[in-house]
KEKE-3310 file (N, C-alpha, C; in steps of 0.2 Angstrom, whole numbers, plus 5000, padded with zeros to 4 digits):
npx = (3988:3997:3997:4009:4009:4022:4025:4019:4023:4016:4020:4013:4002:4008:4011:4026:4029:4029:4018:4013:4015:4003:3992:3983:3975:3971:3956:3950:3950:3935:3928:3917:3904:3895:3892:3890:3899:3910:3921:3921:3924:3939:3944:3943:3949:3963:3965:3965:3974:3983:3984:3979:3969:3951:3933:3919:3907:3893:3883:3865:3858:3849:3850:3853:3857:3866:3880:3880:3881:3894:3903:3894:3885:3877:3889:3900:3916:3917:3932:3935:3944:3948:3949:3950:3942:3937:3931:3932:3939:3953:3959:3957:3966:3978:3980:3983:3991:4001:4007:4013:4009:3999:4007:4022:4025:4022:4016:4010:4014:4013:3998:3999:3992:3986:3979:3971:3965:3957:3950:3942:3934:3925:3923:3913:3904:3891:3884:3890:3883:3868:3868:3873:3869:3854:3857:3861:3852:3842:3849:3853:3859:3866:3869:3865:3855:3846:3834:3816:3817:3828:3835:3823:3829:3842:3839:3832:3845:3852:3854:3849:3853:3847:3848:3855:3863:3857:3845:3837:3835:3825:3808:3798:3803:3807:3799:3799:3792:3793:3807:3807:3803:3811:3823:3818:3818:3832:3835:3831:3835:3847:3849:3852:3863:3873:3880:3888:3892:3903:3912:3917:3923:3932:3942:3949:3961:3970:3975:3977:3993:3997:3994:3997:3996:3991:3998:4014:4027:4024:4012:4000:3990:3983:3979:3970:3961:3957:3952:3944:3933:3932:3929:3912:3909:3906:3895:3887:3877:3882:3893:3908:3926:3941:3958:3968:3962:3952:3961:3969:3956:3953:3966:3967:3956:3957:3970:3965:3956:3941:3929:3922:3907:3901:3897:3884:3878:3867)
npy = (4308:4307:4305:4306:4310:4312:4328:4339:4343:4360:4367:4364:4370:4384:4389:4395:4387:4373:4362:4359:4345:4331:4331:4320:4320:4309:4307:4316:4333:4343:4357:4369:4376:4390:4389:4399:4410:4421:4423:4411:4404:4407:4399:4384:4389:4389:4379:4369:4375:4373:4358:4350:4338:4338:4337:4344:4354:4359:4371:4371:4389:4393:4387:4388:4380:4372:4378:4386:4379:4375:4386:4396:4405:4409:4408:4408:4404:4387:4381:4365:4352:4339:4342:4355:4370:4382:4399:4412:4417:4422:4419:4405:4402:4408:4397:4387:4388:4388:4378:4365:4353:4354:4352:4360:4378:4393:4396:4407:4423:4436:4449:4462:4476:4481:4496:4497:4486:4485:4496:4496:4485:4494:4502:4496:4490:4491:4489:4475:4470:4470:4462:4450:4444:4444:4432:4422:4414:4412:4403:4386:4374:4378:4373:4378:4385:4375:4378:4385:4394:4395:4402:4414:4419:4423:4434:4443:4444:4452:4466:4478:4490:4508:4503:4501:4490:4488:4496:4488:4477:4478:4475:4483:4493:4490:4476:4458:4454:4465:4466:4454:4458:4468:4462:4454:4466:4470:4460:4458:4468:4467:4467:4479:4483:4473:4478:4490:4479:4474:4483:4488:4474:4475:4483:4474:4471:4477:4477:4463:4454:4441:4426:4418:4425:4438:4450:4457:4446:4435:4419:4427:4431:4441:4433:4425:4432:4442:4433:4426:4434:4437:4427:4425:4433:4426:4420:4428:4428:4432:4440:4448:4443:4448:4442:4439:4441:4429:4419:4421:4417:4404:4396:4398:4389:4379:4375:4376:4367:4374:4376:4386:4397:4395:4385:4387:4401:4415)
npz = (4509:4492:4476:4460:4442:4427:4426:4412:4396:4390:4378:4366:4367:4368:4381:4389:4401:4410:4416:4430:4438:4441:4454:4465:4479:4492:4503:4489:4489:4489:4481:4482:4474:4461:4445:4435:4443:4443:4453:4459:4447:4446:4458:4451:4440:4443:4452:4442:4432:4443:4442:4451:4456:4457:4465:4459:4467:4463:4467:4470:4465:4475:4488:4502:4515:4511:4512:4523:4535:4529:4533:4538:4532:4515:4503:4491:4482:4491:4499:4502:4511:4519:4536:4534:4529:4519:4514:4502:4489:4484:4495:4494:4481:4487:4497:4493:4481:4491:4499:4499:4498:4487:4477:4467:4476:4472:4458:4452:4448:4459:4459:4448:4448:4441:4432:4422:4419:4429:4426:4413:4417:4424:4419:4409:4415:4417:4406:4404:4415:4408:4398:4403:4415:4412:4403:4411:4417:4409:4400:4395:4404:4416:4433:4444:4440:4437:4443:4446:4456:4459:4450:4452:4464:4460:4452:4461:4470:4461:4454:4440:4432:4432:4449:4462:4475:4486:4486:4474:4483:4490:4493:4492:4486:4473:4468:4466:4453:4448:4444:4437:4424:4421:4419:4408:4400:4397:4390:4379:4373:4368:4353:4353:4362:4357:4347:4355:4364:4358:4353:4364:4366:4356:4362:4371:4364:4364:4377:4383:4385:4376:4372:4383:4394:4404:4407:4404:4407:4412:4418:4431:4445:4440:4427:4433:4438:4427:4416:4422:4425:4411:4404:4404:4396:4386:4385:4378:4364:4346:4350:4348:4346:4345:4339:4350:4361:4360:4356:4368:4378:4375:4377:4391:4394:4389:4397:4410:4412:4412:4403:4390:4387:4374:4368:4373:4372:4371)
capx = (3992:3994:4003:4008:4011:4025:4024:4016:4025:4012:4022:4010:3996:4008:4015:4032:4031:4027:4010:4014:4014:3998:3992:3979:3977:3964:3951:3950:3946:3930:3928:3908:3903:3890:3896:3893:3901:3918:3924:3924:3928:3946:3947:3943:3955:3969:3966:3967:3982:3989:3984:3976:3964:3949:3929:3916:3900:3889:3876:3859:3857:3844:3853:3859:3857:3873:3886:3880:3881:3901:3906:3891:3883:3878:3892:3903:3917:3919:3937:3934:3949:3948:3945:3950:3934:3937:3928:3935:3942:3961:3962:3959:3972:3985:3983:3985:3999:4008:4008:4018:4005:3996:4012:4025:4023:4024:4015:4006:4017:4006:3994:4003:3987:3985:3973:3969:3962:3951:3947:3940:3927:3921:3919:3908:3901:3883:3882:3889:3877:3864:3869:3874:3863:3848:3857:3863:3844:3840:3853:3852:3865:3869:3867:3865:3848:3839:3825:3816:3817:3836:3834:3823:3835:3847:3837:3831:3851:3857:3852:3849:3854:3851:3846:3860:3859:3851:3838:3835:3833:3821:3804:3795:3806:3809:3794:3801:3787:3797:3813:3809:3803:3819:3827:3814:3817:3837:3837:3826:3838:3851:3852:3854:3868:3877:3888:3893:3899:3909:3916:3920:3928:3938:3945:3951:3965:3977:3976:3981:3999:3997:3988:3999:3998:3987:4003:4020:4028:4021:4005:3999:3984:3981:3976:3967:3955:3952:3951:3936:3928:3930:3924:3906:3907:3908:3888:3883:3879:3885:3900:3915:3934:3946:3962:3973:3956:3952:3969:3969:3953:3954:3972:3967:3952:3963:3974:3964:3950:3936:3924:3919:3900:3900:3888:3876:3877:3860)
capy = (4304:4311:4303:4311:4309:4315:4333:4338:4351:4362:4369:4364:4375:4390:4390:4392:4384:4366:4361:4353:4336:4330:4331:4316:4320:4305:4309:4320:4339:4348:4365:4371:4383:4389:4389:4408:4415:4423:4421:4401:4402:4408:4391:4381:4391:4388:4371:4367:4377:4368:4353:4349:4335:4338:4337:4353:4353:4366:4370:4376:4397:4395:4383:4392:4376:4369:4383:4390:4374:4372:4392:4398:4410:4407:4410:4403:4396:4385:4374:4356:4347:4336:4348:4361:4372:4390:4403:4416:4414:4421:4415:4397:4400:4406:4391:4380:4390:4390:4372:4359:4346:4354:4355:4366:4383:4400:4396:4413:4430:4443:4453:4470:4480:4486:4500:4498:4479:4490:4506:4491:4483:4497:4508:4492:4487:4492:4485:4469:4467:4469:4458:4444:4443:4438:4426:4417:4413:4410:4399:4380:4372:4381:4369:4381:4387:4371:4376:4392:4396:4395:4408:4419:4420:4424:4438:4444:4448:4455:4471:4478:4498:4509:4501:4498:4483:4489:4497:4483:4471:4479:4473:4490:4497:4484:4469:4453:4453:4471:4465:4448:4463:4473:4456:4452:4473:4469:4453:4461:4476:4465:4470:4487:4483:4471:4485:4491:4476:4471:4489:4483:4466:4474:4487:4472:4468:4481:4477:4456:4454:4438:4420:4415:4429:4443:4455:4453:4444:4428:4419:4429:4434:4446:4430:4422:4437:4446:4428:4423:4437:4437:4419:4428:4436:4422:4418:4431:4425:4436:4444:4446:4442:4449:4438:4441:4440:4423:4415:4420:4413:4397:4394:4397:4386:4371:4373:4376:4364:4376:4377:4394:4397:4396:4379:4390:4406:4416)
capz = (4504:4487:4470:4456:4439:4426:4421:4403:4393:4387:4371:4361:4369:4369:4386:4389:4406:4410:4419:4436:4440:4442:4462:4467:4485:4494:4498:4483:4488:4484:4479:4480:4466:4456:4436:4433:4448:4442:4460:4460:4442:4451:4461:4446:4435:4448:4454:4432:4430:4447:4439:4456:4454:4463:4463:4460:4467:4461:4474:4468:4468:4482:4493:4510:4519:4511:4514:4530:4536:4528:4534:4542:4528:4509:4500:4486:4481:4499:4497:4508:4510:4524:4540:4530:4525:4521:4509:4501:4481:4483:4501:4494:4478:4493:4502:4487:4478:4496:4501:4495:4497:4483:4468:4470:4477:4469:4450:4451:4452:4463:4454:4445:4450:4433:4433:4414:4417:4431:4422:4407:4420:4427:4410:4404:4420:4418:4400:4403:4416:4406:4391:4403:4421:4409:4401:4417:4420:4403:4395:4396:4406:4420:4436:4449:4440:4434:4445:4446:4462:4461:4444:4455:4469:4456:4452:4467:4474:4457:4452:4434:4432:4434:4452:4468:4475:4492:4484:4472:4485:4496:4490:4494:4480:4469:4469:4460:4448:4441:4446:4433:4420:4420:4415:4400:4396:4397:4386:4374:4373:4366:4346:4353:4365:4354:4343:4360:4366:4353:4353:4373:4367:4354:4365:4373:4360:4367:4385:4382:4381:4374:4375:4387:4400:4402:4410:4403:4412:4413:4423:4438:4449:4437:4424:4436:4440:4420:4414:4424:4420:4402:4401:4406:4390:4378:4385:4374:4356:4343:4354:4342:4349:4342:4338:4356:4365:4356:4357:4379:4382:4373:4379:4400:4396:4389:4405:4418:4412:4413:4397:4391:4385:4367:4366:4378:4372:4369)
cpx = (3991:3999:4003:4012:4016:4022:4025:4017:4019:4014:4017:4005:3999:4015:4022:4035:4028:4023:4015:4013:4009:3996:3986:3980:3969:3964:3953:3946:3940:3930:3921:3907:3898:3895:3896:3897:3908:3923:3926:3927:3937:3949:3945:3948:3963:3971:3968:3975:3987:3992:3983:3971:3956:3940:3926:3908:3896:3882:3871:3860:3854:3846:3857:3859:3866:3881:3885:3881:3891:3904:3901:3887:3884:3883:3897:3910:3918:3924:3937:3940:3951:3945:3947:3944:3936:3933:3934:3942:3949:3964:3961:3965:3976:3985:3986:3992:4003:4010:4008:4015:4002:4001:4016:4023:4025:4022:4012:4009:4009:4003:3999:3997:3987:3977:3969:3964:3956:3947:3941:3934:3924:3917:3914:3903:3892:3882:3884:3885:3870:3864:3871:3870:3857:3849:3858:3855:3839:3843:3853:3859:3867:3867:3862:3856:3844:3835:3824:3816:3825:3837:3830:3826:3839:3844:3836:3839:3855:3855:3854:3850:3847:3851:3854:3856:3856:3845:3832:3832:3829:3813:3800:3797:3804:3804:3798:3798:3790:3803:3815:3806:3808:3823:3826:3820:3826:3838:3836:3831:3846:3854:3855:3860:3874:3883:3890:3897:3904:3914:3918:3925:3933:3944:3951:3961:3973:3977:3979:3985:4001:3992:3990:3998:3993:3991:4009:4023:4025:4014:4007:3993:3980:3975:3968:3959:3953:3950:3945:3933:3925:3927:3918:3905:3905:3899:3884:3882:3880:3891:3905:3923:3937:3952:3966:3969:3954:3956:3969:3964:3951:3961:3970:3960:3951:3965:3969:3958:3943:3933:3920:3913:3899:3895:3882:3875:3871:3860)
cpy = (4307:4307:4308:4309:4313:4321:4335:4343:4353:4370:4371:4368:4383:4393:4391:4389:4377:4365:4357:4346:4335:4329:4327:4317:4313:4306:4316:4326:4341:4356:4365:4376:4383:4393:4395:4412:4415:4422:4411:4399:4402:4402:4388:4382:4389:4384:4367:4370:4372:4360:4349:4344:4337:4338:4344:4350:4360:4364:4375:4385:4398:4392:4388:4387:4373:4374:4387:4383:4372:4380:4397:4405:4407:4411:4405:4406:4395:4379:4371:4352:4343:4341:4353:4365:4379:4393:4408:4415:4414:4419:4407:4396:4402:4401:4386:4379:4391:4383:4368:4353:4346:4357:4360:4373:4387:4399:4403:4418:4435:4448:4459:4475:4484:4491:4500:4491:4482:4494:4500:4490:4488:4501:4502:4488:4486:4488:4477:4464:4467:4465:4452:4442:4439:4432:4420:4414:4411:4404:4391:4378:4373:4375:4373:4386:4382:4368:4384:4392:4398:4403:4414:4422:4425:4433:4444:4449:4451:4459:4473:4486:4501:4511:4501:4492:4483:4491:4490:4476:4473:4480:4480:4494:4495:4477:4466:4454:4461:4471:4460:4453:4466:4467:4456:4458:4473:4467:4457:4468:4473:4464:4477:4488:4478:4477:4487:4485:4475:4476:4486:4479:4467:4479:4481:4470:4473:4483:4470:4455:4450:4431:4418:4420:4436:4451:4452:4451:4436:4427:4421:4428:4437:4442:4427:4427:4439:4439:4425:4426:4438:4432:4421:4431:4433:4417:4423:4430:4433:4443:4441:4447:4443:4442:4436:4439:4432:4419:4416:4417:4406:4395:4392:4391:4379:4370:4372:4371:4367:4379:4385:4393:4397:4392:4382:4393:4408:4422)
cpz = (4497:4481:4464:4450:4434:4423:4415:4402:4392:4381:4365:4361:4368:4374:4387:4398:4406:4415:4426:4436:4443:4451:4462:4474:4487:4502:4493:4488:4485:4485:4477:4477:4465:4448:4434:4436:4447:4449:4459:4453:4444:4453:4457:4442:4440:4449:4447:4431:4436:4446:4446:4453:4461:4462:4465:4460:4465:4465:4467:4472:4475:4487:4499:4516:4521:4512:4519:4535:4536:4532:4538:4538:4520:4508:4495:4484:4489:4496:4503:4505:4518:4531:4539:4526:4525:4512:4507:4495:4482:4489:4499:4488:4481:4495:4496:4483:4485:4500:4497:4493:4491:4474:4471:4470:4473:4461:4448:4454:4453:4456:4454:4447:4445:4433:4426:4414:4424:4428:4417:4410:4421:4421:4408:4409:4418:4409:4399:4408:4415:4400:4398:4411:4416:4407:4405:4417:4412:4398:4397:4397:4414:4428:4442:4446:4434:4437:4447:4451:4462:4455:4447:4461:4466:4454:4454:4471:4468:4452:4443:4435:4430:4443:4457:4472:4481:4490:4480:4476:4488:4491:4490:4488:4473:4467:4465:4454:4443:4440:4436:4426:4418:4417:4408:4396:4395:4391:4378:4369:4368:4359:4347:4357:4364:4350:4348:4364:4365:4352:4361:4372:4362:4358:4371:4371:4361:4375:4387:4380:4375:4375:4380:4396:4400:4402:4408:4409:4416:4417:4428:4440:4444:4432:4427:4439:4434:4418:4416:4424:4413:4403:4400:4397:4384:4380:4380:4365:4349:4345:4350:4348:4344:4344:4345:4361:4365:4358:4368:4382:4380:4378:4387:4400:4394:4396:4410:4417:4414:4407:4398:4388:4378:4365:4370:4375:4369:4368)
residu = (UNK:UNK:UNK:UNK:UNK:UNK:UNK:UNK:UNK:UNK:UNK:UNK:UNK:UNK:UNK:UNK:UNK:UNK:UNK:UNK:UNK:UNK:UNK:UNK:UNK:UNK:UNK:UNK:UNK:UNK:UNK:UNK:UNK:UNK:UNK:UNK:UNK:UNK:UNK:UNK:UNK:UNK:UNK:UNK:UNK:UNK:UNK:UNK:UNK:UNK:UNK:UNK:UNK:UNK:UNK:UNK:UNK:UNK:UNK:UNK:UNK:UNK:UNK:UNK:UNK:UNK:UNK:UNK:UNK:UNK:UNK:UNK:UNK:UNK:UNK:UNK:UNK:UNK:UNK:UNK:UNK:UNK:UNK:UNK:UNK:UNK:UNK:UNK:UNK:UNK:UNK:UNK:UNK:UNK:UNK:UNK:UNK:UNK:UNK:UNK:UNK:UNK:UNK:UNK:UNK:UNK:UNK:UNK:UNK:UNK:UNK:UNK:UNK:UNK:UNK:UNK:UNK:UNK:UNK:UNK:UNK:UNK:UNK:UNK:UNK:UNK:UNK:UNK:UNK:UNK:UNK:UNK:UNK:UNK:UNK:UNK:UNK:UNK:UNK:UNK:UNK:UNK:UNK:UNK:UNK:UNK:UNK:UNK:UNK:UNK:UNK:UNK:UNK:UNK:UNK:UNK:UNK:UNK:UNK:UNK:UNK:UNK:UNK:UNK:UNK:UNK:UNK:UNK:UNK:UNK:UNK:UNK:UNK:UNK:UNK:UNK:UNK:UNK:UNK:UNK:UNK:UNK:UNK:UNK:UNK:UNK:UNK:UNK:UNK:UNK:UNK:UNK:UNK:UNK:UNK:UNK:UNK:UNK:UNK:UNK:UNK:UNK:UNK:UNK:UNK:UNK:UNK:UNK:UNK:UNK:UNK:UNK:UNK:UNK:UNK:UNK:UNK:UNK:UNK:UNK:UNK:UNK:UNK:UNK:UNK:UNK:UNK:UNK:UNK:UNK:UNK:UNK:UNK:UNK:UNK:UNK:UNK:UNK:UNK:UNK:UNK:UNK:UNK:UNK:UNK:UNK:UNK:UNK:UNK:UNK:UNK:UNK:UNK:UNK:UNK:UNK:UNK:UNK:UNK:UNK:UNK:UNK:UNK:UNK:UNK:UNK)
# end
């Protein structure tokens, strides 16, 4: 059963399209997450823009009981909608964007495969997981590590450079106790790898077409993937956003109701 209430221009936000008409299915859908993980930000960001209503559980980091149990292996996000249980971020916003039950289909044109919103992550890859892993385990807030165990975990499967992540997890290479070092020697390292981020985050201002869309051409895939990476960015305190950058991730994080890290950031 599902009702729905009238659709809300969102002009005033920017958009020039109009939000869907609210979808309350009962029971209410959940969607299991952990808050940092760019993947479930995805089904978050999606479910918001579909204007889907629905609940998020944020499992603890260490938890394998609860998602092996739902899909038969820790992983996240997992979307629960009666006996519907699947894993897997863009195969949950297919099903969502393809069936009727959940708003009309088709709000998200296919990803443009832009190699430029690629070429960006990978050039910055190694720096933004050294300016942003530590603070995932650091910052007050996060659910999914308000207990160490759940922050060693976290640790433990998510290697620092310039380590791969088989080696890093293999205790015989890598012991915790140097693994939770590399973090510190990371964190520590962040007056010196600030000016390079910020040179990163301005480089972004000629890749965002505008606030509404990251590809001309309206929302797609494409939003739905740079956008919940970028958010990760805005944990870092003193990371400068240019104006284009600014205006896109405020905008997606009105619509899709997913709050970016500015009250965390460290």
């Amino acid at each position: 059963m599902s009702m729905s209430f009238a659709a809300v221009p969102l002009l005033s936000l920017g958009m020039s399209v109009t939000m869907p008409a609210r979808v309350v299915l009962s029971p209410v859908p959940t969607v299991h997450v952990y808050d940092h993980c760019p993947f479930c930000v995805r089904v978050r960001l999606a479910l918001g823009l579909k204007n889907v209503k629905h609940n998020v559980n944020f499992l603890a980091n260490d938890d394998v009981a609860t998602p092996t149990a739902l899909v038969g292996k820790k992983i996240a996000p997992i979307w629960q909608d009666g006996s519907v249980v699947m894993p897997e971020s863009l195969d949950i916003i297919k099903l969502v964007d393809s069936d009727a039950k959940y708003g009309p289909p088709g709000l998200f044109k296919p990803s443009s495969g832009r190699e430029d919103l690629k070429a960006w992550e990978k050039k910055h890859q190694s720096l933004n997981r050294e300016l942003q892993r530590p603070r995932y385990v650091k910052a007050v807030g996060f659910p999914e590590f308000a207990q160490a165990d759940g922050r060693r975990a976290f640790i433990k499967n998510h290697q620092m450079p310039p380590y791969e992540k088989a080696e890093w997890k293999d205790e015989a290479v890598v012991p915790q106790a140097k693994r939770e070092e590399m973090y510190e020697a990371a964190f520590a390292k962040s007056a010196e790898l600030l000016p390079k981020f910020n040179a990163a985050l301005a480089e972004l201002e000629g890749l965002i077409h505008c606030a509404d869309c990251v590809t001309e051409g309206g929302l797609s895939i494409d939003d739905i993937e740079f956008w919940s990476r970028l958010r990760s960015c805005t944990l870092v305190k003193g990371a400068v956003f240019g104006p284009k950058a600014t205006a896109y991730l405020n905008n997606f994080a009105q619509l899709g109701d997913v709050p970016l890290y500015y009250t965390m950031a460290v």
